[in-house]
TORNUDO-447249 format. One record per residue (C-alpha): x, y, z; residue number from 1. Coordinates in pm, whole numbers, padded with zeros to 5 digits. Each point is the difference from the previous one (the first is absolute). Layout:
BEGIN
<atom px="X" py="Y" pz="Z" num="NUM"/>
...
// end
This chain:
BEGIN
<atom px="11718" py="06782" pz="16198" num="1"/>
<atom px="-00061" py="-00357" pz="-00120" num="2"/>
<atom px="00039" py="00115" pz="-00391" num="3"/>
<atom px="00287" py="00260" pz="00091" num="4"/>
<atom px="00284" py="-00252" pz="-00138" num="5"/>
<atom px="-00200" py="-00036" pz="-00352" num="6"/>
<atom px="-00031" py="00402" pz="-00005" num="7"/>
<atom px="00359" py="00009" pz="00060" num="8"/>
<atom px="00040" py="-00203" pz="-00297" num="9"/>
<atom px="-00239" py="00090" pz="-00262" num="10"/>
<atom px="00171" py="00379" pz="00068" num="11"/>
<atom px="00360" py="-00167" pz="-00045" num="12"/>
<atom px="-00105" py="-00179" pz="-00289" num="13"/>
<atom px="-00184" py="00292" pz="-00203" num="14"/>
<atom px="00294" py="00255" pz="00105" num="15"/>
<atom px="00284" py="-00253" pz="-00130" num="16"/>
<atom px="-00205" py="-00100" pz="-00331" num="17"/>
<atom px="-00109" py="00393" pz="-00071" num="18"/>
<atom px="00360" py="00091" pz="00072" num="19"/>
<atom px="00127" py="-00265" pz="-00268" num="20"/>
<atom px="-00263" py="00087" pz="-00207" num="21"/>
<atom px="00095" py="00341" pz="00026" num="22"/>
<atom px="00367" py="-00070" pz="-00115" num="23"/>
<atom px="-00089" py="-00234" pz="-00271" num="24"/>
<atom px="-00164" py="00243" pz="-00178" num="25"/>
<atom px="00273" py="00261" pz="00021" num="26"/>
<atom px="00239" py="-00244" pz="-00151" num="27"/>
<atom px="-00231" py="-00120" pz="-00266" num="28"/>
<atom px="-00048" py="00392" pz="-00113" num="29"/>
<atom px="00423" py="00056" pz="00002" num="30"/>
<atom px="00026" py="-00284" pz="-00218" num="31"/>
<atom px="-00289" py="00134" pz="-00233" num="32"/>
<atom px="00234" py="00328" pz="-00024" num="33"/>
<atom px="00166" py="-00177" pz="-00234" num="34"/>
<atom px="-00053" py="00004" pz="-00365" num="35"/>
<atom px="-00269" py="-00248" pz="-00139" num="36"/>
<atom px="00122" py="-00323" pz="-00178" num="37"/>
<atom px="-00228" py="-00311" pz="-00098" num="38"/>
<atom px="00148" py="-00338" pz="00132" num="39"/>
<atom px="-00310" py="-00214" pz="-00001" num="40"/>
<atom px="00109" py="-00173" pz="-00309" num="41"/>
<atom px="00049" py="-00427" pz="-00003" num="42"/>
<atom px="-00190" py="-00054" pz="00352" num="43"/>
<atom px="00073" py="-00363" pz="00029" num="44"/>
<atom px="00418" py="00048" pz="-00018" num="45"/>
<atom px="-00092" py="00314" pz="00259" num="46"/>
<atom px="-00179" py="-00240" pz="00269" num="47"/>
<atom px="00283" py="-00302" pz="-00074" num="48"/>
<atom px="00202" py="00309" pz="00141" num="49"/>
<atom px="-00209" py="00087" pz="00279" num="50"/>
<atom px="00035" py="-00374" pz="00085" num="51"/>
<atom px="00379" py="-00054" pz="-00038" num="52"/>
<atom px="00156" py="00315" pz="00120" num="53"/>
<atom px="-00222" py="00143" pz="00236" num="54"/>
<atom px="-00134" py="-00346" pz="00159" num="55"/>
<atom px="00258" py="-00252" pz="-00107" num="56"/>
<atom px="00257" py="00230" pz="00004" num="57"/>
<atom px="00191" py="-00157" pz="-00263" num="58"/>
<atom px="00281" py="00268" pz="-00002" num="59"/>
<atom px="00103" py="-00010" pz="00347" num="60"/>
<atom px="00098" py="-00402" pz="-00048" num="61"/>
<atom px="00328" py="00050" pz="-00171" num="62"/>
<atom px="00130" py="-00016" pz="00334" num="63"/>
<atom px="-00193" py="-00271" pz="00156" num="64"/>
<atom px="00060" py="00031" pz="00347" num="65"/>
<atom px="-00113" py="00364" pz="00014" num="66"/>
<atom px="-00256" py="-00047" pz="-00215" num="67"/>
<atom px="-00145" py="-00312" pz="00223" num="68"/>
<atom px="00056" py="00244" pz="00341" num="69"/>
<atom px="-00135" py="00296" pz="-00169" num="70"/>
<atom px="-00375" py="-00222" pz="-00119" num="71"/>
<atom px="-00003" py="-00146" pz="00352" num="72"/>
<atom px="-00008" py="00361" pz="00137" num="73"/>
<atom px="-00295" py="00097" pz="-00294" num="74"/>
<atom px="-00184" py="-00256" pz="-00043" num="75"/>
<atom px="-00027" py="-00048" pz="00397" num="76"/>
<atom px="-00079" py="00340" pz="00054" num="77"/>
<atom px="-00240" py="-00004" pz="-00204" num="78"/>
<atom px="-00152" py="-00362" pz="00139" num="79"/>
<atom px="00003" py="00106" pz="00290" num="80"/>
<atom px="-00184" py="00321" pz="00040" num="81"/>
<atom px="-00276" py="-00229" pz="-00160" num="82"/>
<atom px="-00077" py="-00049" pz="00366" num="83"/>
<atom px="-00077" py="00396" pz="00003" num="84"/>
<atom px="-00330" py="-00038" pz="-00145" num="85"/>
<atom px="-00110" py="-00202" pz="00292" num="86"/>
<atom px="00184" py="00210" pz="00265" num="87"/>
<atom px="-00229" py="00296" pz="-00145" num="88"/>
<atom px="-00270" py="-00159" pz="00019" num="89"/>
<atom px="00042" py="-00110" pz="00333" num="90"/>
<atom px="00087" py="00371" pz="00124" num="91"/>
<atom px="-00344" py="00092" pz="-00201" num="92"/>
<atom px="-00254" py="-00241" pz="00123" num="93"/>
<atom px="00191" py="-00040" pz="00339" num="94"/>
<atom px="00102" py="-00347" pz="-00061" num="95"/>
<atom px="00277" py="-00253" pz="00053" num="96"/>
<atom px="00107" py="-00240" pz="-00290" num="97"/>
<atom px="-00283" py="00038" pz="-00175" num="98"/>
<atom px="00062" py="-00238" pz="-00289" num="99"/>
<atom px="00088" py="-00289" pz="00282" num="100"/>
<atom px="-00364" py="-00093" pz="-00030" num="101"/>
<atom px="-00016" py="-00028" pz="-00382" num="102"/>
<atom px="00329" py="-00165" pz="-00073" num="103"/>
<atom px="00036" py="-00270" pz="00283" num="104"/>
<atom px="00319" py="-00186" pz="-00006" num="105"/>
<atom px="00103" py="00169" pz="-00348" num="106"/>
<atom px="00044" py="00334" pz="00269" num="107"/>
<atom px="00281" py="-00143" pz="00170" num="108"/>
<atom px="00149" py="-00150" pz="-00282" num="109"/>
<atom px="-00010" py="00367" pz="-00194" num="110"/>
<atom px="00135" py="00164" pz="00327" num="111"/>
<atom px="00262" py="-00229" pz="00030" num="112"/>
<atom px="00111" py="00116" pz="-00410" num="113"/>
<atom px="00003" py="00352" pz="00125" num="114"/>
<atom px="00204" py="-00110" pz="00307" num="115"/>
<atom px="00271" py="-00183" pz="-00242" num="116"/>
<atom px="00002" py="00276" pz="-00287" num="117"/>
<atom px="00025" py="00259" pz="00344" num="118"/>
<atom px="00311" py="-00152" pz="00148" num="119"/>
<atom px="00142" py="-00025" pz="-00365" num="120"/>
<atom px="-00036" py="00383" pz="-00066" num="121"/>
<atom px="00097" py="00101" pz="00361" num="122"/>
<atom px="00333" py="-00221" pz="-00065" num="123"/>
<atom px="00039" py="00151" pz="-00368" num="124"/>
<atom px="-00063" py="00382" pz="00124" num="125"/>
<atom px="00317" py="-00114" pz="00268" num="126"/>
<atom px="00219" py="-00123" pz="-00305" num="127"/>
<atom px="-00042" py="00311" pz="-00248" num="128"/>
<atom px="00008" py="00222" pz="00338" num="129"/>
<atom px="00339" py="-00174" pz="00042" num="130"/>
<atom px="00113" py="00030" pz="-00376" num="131"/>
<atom px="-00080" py="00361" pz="00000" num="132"/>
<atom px="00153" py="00144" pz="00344" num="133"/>
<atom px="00300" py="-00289" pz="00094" num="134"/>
<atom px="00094" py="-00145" pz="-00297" num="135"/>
<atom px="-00079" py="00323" pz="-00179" num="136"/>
<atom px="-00039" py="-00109" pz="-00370" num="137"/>
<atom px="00165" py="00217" pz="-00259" num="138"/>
<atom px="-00347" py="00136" pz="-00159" num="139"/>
<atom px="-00149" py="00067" pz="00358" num="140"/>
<atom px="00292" py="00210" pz="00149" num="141"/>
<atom px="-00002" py="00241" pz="-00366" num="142"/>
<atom px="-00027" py="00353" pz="00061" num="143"/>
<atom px="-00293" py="-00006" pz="-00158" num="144"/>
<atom px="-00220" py="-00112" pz="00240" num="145"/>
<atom px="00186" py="00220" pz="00302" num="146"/>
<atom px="-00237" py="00189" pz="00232" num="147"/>
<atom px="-00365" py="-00103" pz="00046" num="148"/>
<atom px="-00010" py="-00309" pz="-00335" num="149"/>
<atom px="00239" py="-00191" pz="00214" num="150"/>
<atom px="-00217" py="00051" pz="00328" num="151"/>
<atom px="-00287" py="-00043" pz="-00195" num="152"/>
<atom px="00040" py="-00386" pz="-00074" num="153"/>
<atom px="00097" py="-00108" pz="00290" num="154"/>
<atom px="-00295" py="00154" pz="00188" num="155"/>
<atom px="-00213" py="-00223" pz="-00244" num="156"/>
<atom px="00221" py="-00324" pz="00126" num="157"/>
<atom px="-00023" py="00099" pz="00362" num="158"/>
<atom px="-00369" py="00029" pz="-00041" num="159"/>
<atom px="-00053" py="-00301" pz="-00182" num="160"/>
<atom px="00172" py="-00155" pz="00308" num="161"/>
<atom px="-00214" py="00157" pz="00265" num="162"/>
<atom px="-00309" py="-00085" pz="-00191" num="163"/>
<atom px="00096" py="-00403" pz="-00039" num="164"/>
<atom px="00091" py="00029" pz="00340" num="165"/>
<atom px="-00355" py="00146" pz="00120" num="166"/>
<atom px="-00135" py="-00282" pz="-00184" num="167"/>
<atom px="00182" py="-00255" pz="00125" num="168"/>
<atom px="-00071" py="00141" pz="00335" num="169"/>
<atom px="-00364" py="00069" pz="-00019" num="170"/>
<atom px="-00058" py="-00382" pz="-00086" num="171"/>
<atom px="00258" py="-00098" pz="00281" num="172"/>
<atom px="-00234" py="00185" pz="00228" num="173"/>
<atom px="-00298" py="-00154" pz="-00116" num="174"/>
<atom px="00111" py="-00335" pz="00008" num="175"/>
<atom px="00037" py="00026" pz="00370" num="176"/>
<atom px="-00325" py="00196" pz="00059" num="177"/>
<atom px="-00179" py="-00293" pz="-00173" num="178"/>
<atom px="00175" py="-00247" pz="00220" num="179"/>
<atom px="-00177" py="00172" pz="00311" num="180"/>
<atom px="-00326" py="-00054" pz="-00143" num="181"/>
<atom px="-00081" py="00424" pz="-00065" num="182"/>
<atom px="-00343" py="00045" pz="-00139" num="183"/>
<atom px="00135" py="00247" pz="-00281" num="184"/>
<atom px="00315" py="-00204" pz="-00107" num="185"/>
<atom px="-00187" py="-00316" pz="-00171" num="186"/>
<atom px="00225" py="-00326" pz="-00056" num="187"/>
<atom px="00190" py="00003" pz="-00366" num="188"/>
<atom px="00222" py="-00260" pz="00038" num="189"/>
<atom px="00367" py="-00008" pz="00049" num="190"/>
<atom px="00207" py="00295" pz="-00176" num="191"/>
<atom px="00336" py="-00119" pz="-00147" num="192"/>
<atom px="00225" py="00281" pz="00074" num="193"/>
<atom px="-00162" py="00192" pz="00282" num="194"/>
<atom px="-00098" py="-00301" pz="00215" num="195"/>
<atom px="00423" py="-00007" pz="00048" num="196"/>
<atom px="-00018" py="00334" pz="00186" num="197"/>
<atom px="-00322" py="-00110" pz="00255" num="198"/>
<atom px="00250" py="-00149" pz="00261" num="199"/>
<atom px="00168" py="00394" pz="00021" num="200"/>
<atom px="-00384" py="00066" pz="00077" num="201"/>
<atom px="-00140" py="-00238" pz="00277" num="202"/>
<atom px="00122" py="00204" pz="00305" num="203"/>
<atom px="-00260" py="00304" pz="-00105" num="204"/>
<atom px="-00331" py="00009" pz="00142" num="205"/>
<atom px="-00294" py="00023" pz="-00280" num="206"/>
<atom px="-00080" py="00370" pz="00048" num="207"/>
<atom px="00369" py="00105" pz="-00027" num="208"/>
<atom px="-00009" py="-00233" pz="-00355" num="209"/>
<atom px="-00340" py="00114" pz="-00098" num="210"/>
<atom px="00180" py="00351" pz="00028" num="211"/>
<atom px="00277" py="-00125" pz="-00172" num="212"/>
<atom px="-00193" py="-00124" pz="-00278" num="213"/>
<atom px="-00232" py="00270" pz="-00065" num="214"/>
<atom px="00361" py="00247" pz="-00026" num="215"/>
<atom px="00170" py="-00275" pz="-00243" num="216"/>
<atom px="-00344" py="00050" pz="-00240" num="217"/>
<atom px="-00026" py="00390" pz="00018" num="218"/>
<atom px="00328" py="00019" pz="-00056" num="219"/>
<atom px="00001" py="-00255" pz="-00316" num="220"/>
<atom px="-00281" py="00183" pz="-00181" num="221"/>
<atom px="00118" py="00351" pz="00085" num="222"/>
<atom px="00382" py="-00101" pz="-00099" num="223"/>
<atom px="-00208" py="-00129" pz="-00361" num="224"/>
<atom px="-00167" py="00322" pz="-00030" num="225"/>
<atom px="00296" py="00209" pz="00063" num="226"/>
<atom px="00201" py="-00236" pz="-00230" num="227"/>
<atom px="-00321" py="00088" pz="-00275" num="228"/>
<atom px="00083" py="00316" pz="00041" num="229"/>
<atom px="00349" py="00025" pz="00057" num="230"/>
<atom px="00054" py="-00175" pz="-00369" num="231"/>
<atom px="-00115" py="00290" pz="-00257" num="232"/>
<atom px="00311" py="00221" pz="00186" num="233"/>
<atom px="00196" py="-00325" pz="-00057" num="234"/>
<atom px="00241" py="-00147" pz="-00286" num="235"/>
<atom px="-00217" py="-00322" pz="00148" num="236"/>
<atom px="-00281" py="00173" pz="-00215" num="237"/>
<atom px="00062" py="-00251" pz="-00257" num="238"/>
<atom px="-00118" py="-00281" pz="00228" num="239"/>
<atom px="-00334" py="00171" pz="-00191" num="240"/>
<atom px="00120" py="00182" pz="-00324" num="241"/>
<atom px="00219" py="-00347" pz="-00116" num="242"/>
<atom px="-00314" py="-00127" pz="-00148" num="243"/>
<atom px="-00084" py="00296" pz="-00206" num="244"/>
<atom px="00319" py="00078" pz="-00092" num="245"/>
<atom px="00071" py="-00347" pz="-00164" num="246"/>
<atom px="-00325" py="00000" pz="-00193" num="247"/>
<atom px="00084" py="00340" pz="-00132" num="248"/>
<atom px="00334" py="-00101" pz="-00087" num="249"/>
<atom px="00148" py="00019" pz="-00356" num="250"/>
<atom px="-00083" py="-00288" pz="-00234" num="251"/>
<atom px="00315" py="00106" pz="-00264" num="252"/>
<atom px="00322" py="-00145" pz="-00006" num="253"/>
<atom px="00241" py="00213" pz="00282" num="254"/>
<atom px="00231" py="00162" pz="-00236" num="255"/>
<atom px="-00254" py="00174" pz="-00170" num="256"/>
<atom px="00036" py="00388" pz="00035" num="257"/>
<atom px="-00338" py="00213" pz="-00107" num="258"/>
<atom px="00067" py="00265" pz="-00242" num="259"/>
<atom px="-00226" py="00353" pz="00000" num="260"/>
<atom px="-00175" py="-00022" pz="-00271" num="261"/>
<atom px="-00009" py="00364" pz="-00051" num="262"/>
<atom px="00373" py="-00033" pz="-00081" num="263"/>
<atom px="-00046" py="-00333" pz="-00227" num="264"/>
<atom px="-00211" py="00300" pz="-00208" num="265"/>
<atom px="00302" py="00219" pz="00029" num="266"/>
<atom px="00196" py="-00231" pz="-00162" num="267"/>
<atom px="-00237" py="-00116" pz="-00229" num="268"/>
<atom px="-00124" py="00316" pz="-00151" num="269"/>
<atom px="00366" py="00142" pz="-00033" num="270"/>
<atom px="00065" py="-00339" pz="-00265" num="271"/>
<atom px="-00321" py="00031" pz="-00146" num="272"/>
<atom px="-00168" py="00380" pz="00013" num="273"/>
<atom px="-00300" py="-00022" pz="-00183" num="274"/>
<atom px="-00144" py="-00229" pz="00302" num="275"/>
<atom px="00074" py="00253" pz="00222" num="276"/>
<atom px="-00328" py="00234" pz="00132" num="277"/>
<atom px="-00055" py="00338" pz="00011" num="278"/>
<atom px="-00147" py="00005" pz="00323" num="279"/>
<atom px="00220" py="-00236" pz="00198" num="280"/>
<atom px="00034" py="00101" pz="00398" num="281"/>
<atom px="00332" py="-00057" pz="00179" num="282"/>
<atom px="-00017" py="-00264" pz="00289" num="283"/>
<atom px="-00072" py="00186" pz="00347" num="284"/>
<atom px="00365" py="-00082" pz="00129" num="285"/>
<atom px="00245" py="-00274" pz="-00086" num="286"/>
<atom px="00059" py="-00277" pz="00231" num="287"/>
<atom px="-00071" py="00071" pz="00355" num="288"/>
<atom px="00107" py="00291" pz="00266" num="289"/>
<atom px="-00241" py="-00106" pz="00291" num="290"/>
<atom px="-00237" py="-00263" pz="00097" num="291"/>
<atom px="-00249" py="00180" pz="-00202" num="292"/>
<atom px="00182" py="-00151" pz="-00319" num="293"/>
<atom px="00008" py="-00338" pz="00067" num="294"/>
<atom px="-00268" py="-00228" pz="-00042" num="295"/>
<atom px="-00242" py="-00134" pz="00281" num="296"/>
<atom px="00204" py="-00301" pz="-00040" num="297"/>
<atom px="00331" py="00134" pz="00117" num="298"/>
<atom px="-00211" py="00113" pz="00277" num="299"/>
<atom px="-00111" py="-00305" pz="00102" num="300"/>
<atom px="00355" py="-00168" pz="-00064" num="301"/>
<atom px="00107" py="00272" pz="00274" num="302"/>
<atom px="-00246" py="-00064" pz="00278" num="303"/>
<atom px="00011" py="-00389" pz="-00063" num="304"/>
<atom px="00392" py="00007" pz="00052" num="305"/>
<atom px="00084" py="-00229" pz="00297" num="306"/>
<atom px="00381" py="00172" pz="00034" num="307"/>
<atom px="00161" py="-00386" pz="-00001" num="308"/>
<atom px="00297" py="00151" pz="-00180" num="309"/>
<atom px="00019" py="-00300" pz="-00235" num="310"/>
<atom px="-00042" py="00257" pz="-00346" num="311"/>
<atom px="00331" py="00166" pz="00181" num="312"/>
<atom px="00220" py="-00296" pz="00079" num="313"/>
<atom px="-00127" py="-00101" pz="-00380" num="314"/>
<atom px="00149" py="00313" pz="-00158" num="315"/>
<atom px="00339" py="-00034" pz="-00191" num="316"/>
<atom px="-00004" py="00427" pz="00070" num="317"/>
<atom px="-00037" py="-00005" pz="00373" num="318"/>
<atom px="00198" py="-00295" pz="00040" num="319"/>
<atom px="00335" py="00197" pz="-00202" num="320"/>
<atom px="-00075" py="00293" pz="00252" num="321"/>
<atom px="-00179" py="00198" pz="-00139" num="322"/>
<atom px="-00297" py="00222" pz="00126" num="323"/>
<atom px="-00302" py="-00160" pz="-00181" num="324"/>
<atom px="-00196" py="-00213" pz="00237" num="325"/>
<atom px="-00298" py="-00089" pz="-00146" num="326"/>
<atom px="-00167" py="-00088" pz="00336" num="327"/>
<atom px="00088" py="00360" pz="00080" num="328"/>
<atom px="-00192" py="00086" pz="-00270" num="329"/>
<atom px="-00331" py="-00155" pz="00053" num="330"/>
<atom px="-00011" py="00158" pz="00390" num="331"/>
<atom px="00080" py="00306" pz="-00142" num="332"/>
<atom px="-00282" py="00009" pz="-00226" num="333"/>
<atom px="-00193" py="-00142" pz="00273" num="334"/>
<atom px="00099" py="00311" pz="00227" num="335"/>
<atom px="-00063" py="00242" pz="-00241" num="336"/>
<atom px="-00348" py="-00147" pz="-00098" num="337"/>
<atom px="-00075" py="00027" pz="00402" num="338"/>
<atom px="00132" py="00333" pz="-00017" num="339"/>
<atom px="-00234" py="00075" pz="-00280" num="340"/>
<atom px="-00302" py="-00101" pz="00155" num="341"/>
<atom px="00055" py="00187" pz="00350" num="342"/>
<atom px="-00005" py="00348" pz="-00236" num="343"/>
<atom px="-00301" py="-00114" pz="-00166" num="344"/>
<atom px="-00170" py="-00060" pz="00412" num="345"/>
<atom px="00099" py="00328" pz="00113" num="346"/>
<atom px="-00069" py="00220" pz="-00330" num="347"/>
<atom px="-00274" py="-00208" pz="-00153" num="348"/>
<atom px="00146" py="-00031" pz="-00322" num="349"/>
<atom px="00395" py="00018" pz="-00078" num="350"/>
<atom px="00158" py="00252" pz="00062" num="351"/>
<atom px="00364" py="00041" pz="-00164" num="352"/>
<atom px="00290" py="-00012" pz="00282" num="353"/>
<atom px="00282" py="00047" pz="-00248" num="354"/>
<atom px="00128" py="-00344" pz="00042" num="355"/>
<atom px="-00047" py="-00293" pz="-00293" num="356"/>
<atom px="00137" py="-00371" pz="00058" num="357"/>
<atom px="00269" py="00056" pz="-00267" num="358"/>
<atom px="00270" py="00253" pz="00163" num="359"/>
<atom px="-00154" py="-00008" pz="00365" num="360"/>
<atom px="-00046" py="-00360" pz="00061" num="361"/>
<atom px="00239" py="-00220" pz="-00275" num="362"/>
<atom px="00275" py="00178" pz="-00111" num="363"/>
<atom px="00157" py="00032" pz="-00408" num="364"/>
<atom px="00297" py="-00232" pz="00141" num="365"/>
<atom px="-00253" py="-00279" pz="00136" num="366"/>
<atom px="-00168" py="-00001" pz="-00325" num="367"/>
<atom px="00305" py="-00011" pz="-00228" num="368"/>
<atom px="00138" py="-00279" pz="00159" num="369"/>
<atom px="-00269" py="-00233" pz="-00138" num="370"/>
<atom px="00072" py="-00221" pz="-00247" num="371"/>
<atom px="-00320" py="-00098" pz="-00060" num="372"/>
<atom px="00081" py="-00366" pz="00015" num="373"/>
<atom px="-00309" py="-00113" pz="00187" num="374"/>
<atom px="00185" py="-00187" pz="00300" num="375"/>
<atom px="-00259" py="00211" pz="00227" num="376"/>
<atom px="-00322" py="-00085" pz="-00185" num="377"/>
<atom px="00114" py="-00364" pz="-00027" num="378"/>
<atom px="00129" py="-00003" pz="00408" num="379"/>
<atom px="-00349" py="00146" pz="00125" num="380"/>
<atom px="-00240" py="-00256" pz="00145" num="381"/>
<atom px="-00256" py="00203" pz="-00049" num="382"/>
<atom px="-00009" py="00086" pz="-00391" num="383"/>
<atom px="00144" py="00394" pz="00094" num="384"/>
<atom px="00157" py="00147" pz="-00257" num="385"/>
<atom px="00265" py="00317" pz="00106" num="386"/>
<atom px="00114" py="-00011" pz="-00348" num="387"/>
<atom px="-00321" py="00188" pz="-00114" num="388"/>
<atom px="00060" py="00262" pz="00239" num="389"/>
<atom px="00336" py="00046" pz="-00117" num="390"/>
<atom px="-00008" py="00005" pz="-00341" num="391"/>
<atom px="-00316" py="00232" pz="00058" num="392"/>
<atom px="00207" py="00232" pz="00151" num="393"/>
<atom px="00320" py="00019" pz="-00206" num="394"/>
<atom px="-00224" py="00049" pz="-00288" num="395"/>
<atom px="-00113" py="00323" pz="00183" num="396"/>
<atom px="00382" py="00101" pz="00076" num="397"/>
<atom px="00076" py="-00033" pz="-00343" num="398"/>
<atom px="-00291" py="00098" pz="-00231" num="399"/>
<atom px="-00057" py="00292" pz="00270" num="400"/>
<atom px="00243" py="00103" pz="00151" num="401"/>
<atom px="00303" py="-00118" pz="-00273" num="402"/>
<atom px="00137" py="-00120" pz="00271" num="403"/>
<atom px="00207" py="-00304" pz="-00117" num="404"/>
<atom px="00387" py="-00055" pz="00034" num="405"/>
<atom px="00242" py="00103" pz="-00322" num="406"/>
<atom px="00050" py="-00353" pz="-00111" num="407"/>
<atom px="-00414" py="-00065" pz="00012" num="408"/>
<atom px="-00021" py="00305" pz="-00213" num="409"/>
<atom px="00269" py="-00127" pz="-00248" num="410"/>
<atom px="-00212" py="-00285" pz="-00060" num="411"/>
<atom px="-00293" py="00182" pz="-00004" num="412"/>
<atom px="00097" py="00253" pz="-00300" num="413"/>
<atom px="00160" py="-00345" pz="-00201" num="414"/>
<atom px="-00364" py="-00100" pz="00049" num="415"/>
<atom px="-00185" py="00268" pz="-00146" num="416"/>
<atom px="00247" py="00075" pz="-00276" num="417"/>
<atom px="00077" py="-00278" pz="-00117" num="418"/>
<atom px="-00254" py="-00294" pz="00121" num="419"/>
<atom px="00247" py="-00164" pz="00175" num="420"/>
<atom px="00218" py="00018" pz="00395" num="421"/>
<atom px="00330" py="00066" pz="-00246" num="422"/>
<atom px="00122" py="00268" pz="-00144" num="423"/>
<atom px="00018" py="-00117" pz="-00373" num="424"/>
<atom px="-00255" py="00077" pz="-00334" num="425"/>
<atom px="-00297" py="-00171" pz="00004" num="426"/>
<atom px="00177" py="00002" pz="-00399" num="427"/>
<atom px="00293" py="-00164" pz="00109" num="428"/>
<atom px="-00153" py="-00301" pz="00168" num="429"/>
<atom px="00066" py="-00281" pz="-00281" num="430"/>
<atom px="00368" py="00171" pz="-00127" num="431"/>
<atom px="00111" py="-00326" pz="00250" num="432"/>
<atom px="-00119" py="-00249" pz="-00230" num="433"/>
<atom px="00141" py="00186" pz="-00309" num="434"/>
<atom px="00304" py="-00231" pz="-00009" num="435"/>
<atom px="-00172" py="-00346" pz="00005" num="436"/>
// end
């Protein structure tokens, strides 16, 4: 019975990790369902990314304030759950503070920097839980994220919360325990934060705190491994696919649109003929119908999506009223991907449901209303680009489906007639200067 707390734990830990484990996977095939596309090219501007957006996250600080809030809540997250590797090893080898030996001093000095970054996330998570439910900010009251997206991130804030708090707790517990001189609660050294909360304490009796303290613990690892777990069903998913995604991002200038070159031929070999080969295949489909027809990147810009709204409040088409969010978008994409992948569990490989992501999930009126000015791709902290969906698709509605309004068409026909958006001779083009 002596070991039964370890075996409790070694069975929590490999069910939480195999369960992660599990998931990762899964999401790491959907985005491989995606076409292939090389982006390994200039490594050293790809890691100054991985640096500045994903750790620095440069992006977020054109708003300061948020920006500062939103590190605080990252970066001390992060920090923090540092301390995990020694709770895990303590609930392995049956210890307490097992690093207290080896560090000295520095252990109460590093506890106390958890404390500090803990109070400053638990205060943060209060703020944005404020921002998003009282003071209701424009982007987090959008239809868009009505129904479980809205529920969704403020569960991760509440949890946050109850996890600082568990800390904070845990340590306030200790403190007092070491105080009374327990064999199994060895003297750190005064804790910044938590020794403030060991007066509430006194009146308890050491059993009822060793109780106490022991509940505070399970509960902080468990709430970590549920949080682990809880993430990959999560828009906070990109807590782990930021870094990824901003070393994968694109290198060329924004505005740039990529042509097919299949059609670049087209072109091409109706000016000049005699280049033109005998044995030329047409392109499997034009643009893209489904997730199928994007590339892995897309993919990846889906599930790395963190829902902040800021591509939406950035777009001049959604801001006129219009129906294009570009947010909307991404968690469509997202959904459908998900959707995707829980065919491919129960059948083994896809099998077609007569849906696509163009029709079922983003509609032709969404996808019109782009002007494919960029705002989004500029807006996103995370280097996501919605645009590439979008055009993606409407190249699919029109070299498809000919599905384009009359006044597209218009421009269309001037285009292939006469090399030009208006309708005038490509023989006619200098009669302006004919007076000079």
């Amino acid at each position: 019975m002596a070991f039964l707390p370890q075996i409790l734990f070694l069975i929590l830990t490999a069910v939480a990790i195999w369960l992660f484990s599990k998931k990762a996977i899964e999401i790491k095939r959907n985005i491989f369902l995606g076409k292939p596309e090389d982006l390994n090219n200039h490594p050293q501007e790809r890691w100054k990314n991985l640096f500045l957006l994903a750790l620095g996250q440069k992006k977020m600080f054109k708003n300061p304030l948020v920006a500062i809030m939103h590190l605080v809540v990252y970066a001390g997250f992060i920090i923090i759950n540092i301390e995990v590797l020694e709770i895990v090893l303590d609930g392995i080898l049956g210890t307490h503070r097992l690093f207290l030996p080896f560090l000295g001093a520095a252990y109460a000095w590093l506890i106390n920097a958890f404390e500090v970054l803990a109070l400053l996330v638990l205060i943060v998570c209060v703020i944005f839980l404020i921002r998003r439910n009282i003071i209701k900010l424009k982007r987090f009251v959008s239809k868009d994220l009505n129904g479980w997206p809205r529920s969704d991130a403020n569960y991760i804030l509440i949890t946050e919360i109850v996890l600082m708090a568990l800390f904070l707790k845990m340590n306030a517990i200790d403190q007092v325990l070491q105080t009374r001189g327990l064999e199994h609660y060895q003297p750190t050294g005064a804790f910044l934060i938590s020794s403030q909360l060991t007066p509430l304490l006194e009146g308890y009796s050491s059993e009822a705190l060793v109780v106490f303290e022991r509940i505070c613990w399970w509960l902080h690892i468990a709430g970590i491994f549920a949080f682990l777990n809880y993430l990959p069903y999560s828009k906070h998913l990109h807590i782990m696919l930021a870094f990824p995604n901003a070393y994968y991002a694109r290198l060329e200038p924004q505005g740039k649109m990529h042509n097919m070159v299949a059609i670049q031929n087209e072109v091409l070999y109706a000016m000049q003929p005699e280049l033109a080969p005998t044995d030329a295949a047409p392109p499997a489909r034009f643009g893209a119908k489904d997730i199928f027809d994007l590339s892995w990147k897309n993919l990846l810009d889906a599930y790395s999506c963190t829902e902040c709204g800021r591509c939406t409040s950035a777009c001049p088409a959604n801001t006129t009223g219009k129906l294009l969010s570009p947010r909307k978008i991404m968690m469509d994409t997202r959904d459908r991907l998900e959707e995707v992948g829980k065919n491919i569990n129960t059948n083994k490989n896809f099998v077609d449901d007569g849906k696509s992501l163009l029709h079922n999930y983003i509609s032709v009126e969404e996808l019109r209303a782009c002007t494919t000015c960029n705002a989004c791709v500029e807006a996103c902290p995370v280097s996501i680009s919605p645009l590439e969906i979008i055009l993606e698709l409407r190249r699919s509605l029109i070299m498809e489906e000919s599905n384009a309004p009359q006044e597209w068409n218009g421009t269309f026909s001037n285009i292939e007639n006469n090399f030009a958006p208006w309708k005038f001779s490509p023989d006619d083009r200098d009669q302006w200067a004919s007076e000079l």
